[in-house]
C-alpha positions in Angstrom: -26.3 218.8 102.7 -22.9 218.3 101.4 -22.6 215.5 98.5 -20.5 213.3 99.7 -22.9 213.2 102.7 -26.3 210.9 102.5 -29.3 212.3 103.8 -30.6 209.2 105.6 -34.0 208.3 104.1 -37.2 208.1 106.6 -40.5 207.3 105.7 -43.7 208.3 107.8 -44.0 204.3 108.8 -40.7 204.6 110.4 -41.5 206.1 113.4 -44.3 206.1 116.2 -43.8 209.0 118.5 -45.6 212.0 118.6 -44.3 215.0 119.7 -45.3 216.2 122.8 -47.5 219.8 122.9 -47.0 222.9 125.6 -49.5 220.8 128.0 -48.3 217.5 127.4 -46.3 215.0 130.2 -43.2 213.9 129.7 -43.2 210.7 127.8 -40.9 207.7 129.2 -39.1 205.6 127.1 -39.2 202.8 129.6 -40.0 199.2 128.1 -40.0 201.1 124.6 -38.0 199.2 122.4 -38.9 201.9 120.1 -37.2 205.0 121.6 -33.8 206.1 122.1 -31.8 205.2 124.9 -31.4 209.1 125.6 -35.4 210.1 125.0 -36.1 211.1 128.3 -33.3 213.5 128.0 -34.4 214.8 125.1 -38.0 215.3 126.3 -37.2 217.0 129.3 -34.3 219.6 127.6 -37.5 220.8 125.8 -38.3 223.0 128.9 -35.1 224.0 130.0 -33.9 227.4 129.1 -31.7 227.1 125.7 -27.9 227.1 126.1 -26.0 229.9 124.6 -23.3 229.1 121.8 -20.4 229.8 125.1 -22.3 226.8 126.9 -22.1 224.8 124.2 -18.7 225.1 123.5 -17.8 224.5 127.3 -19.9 221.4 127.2 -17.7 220.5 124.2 -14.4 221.0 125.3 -15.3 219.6 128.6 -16.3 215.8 126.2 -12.9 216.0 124.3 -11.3 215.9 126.8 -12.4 212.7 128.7 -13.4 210.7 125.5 -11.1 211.9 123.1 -8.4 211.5 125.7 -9.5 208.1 126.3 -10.0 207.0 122.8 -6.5 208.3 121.9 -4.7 206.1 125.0 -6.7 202.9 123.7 -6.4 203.4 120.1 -2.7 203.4 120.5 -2.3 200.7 122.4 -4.5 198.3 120.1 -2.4 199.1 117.0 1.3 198.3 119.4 -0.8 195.3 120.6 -1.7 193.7 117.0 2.0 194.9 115.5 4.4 193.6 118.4 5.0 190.5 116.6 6.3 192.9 114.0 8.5 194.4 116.3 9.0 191.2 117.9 10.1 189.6 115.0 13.8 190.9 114.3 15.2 189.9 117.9 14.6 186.1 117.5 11.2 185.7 117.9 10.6 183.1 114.8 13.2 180.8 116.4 11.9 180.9 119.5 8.8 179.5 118.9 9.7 177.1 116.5 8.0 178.9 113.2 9.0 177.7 109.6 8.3 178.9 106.3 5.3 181.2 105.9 3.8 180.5 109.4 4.8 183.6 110.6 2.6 185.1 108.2 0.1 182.8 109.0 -0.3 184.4 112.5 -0.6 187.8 110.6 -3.9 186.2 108.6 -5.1 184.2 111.8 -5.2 187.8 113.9 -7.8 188.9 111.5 -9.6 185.5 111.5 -10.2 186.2 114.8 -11.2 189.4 114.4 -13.7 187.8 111.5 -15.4 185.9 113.4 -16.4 188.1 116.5 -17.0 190.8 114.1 -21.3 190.5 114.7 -21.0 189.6 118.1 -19.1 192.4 118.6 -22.2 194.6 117.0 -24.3 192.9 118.6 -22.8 193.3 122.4 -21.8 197.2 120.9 -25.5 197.8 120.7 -27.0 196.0 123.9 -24.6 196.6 126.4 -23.2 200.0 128.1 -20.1 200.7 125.3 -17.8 202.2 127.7 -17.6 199.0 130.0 -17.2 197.2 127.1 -14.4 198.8 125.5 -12.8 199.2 129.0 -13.3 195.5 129.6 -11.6 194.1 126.2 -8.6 196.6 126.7 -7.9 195.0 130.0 -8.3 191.5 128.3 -6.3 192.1 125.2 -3.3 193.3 127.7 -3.0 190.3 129.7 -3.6 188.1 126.5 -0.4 190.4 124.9 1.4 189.8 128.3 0.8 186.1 127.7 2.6 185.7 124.2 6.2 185.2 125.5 4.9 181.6 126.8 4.1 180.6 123.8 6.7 178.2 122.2 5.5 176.9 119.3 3.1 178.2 116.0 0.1 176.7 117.8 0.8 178.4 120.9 1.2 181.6 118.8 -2.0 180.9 116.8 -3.9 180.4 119.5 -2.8 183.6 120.9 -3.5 186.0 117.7 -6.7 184.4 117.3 -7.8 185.3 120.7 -5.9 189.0 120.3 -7.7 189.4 117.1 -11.0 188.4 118.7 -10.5 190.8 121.7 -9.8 193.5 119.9 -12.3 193.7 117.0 -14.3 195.5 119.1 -12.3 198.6 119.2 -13.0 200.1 115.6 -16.4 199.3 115.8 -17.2 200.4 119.2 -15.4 203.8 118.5 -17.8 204.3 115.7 -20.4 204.2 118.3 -18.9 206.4 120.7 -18.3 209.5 117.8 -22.1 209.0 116.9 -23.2 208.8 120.4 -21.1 211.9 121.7 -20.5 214.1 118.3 -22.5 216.0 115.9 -21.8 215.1 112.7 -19.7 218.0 111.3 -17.6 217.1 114.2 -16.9 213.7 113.7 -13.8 214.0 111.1 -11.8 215.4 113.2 -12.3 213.9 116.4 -11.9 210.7 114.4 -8.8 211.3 113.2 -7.5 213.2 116.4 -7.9 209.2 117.6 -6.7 207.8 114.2 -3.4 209.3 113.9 -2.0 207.4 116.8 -1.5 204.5 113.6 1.2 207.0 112.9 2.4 207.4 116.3 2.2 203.7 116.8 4.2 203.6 114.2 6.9 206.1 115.4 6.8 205.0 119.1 6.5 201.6 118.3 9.7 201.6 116.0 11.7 203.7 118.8 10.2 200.7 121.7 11.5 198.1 119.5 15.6 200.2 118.7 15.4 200.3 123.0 14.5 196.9 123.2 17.5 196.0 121.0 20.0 197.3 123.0 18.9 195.0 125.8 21.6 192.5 126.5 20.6 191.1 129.8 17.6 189.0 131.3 15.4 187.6 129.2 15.2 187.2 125.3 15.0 191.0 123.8 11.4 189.7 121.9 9.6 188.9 124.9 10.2 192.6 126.2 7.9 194.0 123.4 4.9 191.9 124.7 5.7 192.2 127.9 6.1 196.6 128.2 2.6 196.9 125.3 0.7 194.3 127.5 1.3 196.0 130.7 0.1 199.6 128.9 -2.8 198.1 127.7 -3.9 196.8 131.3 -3.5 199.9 133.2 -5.2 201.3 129.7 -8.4 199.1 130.9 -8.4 200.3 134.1 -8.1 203.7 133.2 -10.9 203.3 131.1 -13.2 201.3 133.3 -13.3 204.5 135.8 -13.4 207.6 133.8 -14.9 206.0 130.2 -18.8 207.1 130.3 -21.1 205.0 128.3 -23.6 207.6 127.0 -24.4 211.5 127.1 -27.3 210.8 129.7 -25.3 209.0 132.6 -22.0 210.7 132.2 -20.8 212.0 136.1 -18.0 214.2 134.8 -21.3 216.4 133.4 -24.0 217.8 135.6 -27.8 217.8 134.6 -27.6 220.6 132.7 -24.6 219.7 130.6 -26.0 216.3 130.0 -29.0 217.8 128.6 -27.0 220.5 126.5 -25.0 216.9 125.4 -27.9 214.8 124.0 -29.3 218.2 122.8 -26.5 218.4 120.5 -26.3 215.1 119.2 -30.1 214.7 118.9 -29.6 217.4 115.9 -27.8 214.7 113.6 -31.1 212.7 113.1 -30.3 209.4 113.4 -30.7 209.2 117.0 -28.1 208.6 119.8 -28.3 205.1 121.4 -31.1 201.9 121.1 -30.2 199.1 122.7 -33.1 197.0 120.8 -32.5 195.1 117.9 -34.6 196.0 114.9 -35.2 193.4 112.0 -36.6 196.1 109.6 -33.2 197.5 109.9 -31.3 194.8 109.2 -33.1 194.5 106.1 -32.3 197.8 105.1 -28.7 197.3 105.7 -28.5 194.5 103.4 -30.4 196.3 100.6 -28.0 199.1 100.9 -25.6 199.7 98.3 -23.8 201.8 100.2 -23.4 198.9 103.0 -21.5 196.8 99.9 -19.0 199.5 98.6 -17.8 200.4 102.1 -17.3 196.4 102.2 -15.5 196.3 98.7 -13.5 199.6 99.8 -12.7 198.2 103.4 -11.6 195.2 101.7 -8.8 197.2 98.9 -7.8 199.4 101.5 -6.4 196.4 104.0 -5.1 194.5 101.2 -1.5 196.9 101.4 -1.3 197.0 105.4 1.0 193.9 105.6 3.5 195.5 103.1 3.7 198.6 105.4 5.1 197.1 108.2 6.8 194.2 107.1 9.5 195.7 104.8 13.3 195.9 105.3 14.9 196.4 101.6 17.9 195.0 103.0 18.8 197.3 105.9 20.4 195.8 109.1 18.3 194.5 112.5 18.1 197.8 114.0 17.9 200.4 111.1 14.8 198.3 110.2 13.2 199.6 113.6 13.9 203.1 112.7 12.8 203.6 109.0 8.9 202.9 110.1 9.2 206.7 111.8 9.0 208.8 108.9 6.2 207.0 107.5 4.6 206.9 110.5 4.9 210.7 110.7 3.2 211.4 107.7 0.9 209.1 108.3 -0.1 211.2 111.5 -0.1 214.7 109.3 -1.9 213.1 106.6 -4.7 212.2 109.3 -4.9 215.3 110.9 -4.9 217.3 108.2 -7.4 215.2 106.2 -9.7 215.5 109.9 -9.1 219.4 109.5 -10.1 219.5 105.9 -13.3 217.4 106.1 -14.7 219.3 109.4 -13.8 222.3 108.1 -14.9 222.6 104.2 -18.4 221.0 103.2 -18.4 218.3 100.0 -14.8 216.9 100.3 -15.0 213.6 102.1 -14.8 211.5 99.3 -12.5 214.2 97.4 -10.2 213.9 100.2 -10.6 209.6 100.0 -9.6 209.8 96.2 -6.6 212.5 96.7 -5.4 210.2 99.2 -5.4 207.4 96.8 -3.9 208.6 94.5 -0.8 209.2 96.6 -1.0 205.5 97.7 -1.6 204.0 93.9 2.1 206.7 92.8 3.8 204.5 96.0 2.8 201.3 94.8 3.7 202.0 91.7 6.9 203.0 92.5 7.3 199.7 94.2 6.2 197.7 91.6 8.6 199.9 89.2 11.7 200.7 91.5 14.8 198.0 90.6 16.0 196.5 94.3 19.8 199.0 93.9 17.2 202.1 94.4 16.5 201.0 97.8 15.9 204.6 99.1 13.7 205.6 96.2 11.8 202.5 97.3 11.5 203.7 100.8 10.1 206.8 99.8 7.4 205.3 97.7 6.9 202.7 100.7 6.8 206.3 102.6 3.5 208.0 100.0 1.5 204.6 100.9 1.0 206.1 104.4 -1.6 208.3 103.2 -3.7 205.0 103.2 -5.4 205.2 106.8 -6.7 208.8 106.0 -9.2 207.3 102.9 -10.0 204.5 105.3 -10.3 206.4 108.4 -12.7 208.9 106.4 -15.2 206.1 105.5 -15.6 205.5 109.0 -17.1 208.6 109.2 -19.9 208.0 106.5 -20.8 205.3 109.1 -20.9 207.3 111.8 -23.0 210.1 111.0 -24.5 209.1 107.3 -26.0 205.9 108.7 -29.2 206.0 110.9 -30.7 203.7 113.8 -28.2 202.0 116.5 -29.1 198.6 114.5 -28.4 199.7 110.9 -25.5 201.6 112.0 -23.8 198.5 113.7 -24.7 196.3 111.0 -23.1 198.4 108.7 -20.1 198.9 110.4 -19.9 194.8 111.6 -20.3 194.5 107.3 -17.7 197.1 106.7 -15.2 195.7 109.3 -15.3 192.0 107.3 -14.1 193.6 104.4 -11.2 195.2 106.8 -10.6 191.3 108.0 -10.6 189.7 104.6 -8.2 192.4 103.2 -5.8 192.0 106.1 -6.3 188.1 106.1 -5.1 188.4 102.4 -2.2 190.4 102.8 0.2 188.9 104.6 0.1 185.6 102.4 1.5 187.9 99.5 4.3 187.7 101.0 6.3 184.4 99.8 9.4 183.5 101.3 10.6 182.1 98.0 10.5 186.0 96.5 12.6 187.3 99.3 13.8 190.3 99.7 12.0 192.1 96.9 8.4 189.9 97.2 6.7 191.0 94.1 3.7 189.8 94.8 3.0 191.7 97.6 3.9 195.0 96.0 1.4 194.1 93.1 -1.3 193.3 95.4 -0.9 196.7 97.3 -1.1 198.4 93.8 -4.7 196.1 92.9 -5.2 197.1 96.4 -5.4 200.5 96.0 -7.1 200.4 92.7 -9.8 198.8 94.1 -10.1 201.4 96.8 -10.4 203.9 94.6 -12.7 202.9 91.7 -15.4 202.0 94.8 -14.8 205.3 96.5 -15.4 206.6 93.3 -18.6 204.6 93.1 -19.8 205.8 96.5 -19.3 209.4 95.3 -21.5 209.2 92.4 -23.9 207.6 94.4 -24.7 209.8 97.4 -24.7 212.9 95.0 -27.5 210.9 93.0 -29.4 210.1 96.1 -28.4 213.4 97.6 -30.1 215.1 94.4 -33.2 213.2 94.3 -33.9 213.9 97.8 -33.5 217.5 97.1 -35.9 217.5 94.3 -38.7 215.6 96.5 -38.2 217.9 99.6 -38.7 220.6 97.4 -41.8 219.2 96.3 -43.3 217.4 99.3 -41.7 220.1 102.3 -40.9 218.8 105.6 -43.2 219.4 108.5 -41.5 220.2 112.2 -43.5 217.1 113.5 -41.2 215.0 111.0 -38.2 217.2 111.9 -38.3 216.0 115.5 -39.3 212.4 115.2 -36.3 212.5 113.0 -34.2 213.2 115.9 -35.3 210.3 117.7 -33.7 206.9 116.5 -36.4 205.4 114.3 -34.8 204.6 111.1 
């Protein structure tokens, strides 16, 4: 067990099935609030004949493809959705609905309050109903509410609009937890996170290119409404898209046949924290709360969202269009750094959190190049704005540690609903570091990104230490105590 990895902890009382002998029936998991959604599954791959490593690798490919796919095509949309006001923002979008002063970074901080405050009824609805209707259903939701921005003409129209965006979309990061824990083993999980991830960078590019097109419009109606109107529209056919082919667990998926599902749950049941319980579970709760991993992922959620408003709210001075354009190259490395991070952590044992702190360390040199740089070195500045990039790869890799270091669909939720208010409280604090009366070189903001950062790194730091302590004293009491195959397959049942 690698030592930036948990081993999840699981005590006798924890679990209530028995496993089945050569001459027992098949057990049902029917009216069992107890048992995985998948159980049956399970049970009955126990008398099939065991897939070879070709068939396994078949069933994987054949999994990437629709739900990484999917993932991808949503992912990207989400992040153009919540940034079009960005984009939006240089072709007259201010004065057309009327906003003064720092309102317009108001509807940066009121986005995320949204996204606050559905944060555990989006858990909750994660856990009890099937995720890929869910997710399909708030894609198509968010699009028409995007499509619906260029009617608003004033900053309560607008707020009223990112509050309900914000709300809508929060379940995206959450719910994609879920889907990598339901579909992936966990040494699989890094990359296929990131393969999703990186489209912040692409966003990024694309999004930067949409808005340079949009400003050579000179005909029809006002060039900001065009952003809203061309990402809403994606995002709806997105929904639909997703509604059809999106499956919402291993066991009911049509684009596999028996078999494959089988071979599917097989794999995932190996991670030992189960694949799917649509019950809620109070003991868990508990044990989310008492935690302390739960409350650095919150602290490090909350340091790494602090700097996102700097990274796409920047000009240093540049003219209307160039300020599309000089998101791309940070957007590119951005996408490298996430990829290559996902390659490094599915690849090499041990380096998760090495690979958070490296990371880091590139985003604390940017910001202190910021903070440093005079406002006549506005190229050096870009660069440094450029190293701060490498931010989504420490934050995307802690999505992971939920994923597949977390057991039982109720802890795992919790912990993620927990992690994601950190992400809302650092974003909703952000954008108000940006004062109008320190234009154009906004100190502030460029201090908080460096505190930011610091943060992030002293609790990733924290977590290390942590999970190689708990890691180690595990070690020493399975050593002692052994582990008997009866407690090897409850495990792989979610009771924890």
């Amino acid at each position: 067990m690698a030592m930036d990895e948990e081993k999840s902890a699981r005590s006798p009382h924890d679990f209530a099935v028995h496993p089945a002998s050569p001459h027992s029936p098949i057990l049902s998991s029917t009216g069992d609030s107890e048992l995985d959604d998948t159980y049956d599954i399970y049970k009955q791959s126990a008398n099939n004949t065991p897939a070879d490593s070709a068939e396994i690798r078949r069933v994987l490919r054949k999994i990437d493809l629709r739900i990484v796919s999917i993932l991808f095509m949503i992912y990207l949309l989400q992040y153009l959705d919540k940034n079009g006001i960005n984009y939006a923002s240089v072709y007259g979008l201010q004065k057309a609905t009327h906003l003064k002063g720092q309102q317009f970074a108001w509807l940066s901080t009121i986005f995320y309050l949204g996204y606050l405050v559905a944060q555990f009824p989006a858990g909750y609805a994660i856990q009890r109903l099937p995720i890929g209707k869910v997710l399909a259903c708030t894609t198509l939701a968010w699009g028409v509410i995007v499509i619906t921005t260029p009617a608003c003409t004033s900053f309560a129209g607008m707020a009223t609009n990112r509050f309900l965006l914000g709300f809508v979309e929060s379940i995206v990061n959450p719910g994609f937890v879920m889907v990598m824990s339901v579909w992936y083993k966990a040494a699989e999980q890094p990359l296929r996170l990131e393969a999703y991830y990186c489209t912040n960078g692409i966003a990024t590019m694309f999004g930067g290119l949409i808005g340079y097109a949009v400003g050579n419009i000179t005909s029809g109606l006002p060039q900001w409404m065009y952003v809203f109107l061309i990402f809403g529209a994606c995002s709806c056919a997105a929904g639909v898209i997703a509604l059809i082919f999106l499956p919402d667990m291993p066991s009911t998926a049509k684009f596999l046949n028996a078999r494959e599902r089988s071979i599917a749950v097989e794999r995932v049941a190996g991670n030992r924290q189960g694949v799917k319980n649509s019950h809620f579970k109070v003991y868990q709760m508990w044990q989310t709360l008492y935690d302390p991993k739960t409350w650095i992922l919150f602290v490090m959620a909350v340091g790494a969202q602090v700097p996102n408003s700097a990274l796409t709210s920047v000009s240093f001075g540049f003219d209307t269009l160039g300020t599309q354009y000089l998101p791309i190259p940070g957007g590119a490395v951005q996408f490298l750094s996430l990829l290559g991070g996902g390659f490094i952590c599915s690849k090499f044992p041990n380096v998760r959190c090495i690979t958070m702190i490296v990371a880091n360390l590139i985003c604390i040199l940017g910001a202190a190049l910021l903070v440093g740089l005079p406002d006549s070195m506005k190229w050096g500045r870009l660069v440094a704005l450029w190293l701060c990039y490498f931010q989504g790869l420490g934050f995307s890799i802690s999505l992971t540690i939920v994923s597949s270091n977390v057991s039982g669909s109720t802890k795992k939720q919790l912990t993620s609903a927990i992690l994601f208010t950190g992400y809302c409280i650092g974003n909703c604090i952000g954008p108000q570091t940006f004062r109008d009366s320190e234009a154009p070189r906004y100190p502030s903001a460029y201090i908080a990104m460096l505190v930011g950062y610091s943060v992030k790194l002293t609790a990733v730091i924290v977590l290390y230490v942590y999970m190689w302590m708990i890691n180690k004293t595990r070690d020493r009491e399975a050593a002692v105590e052994g582990e008997s195959s009866e407690e090897i397959e409850r495990a792989a049942i979610d009771r924890v």
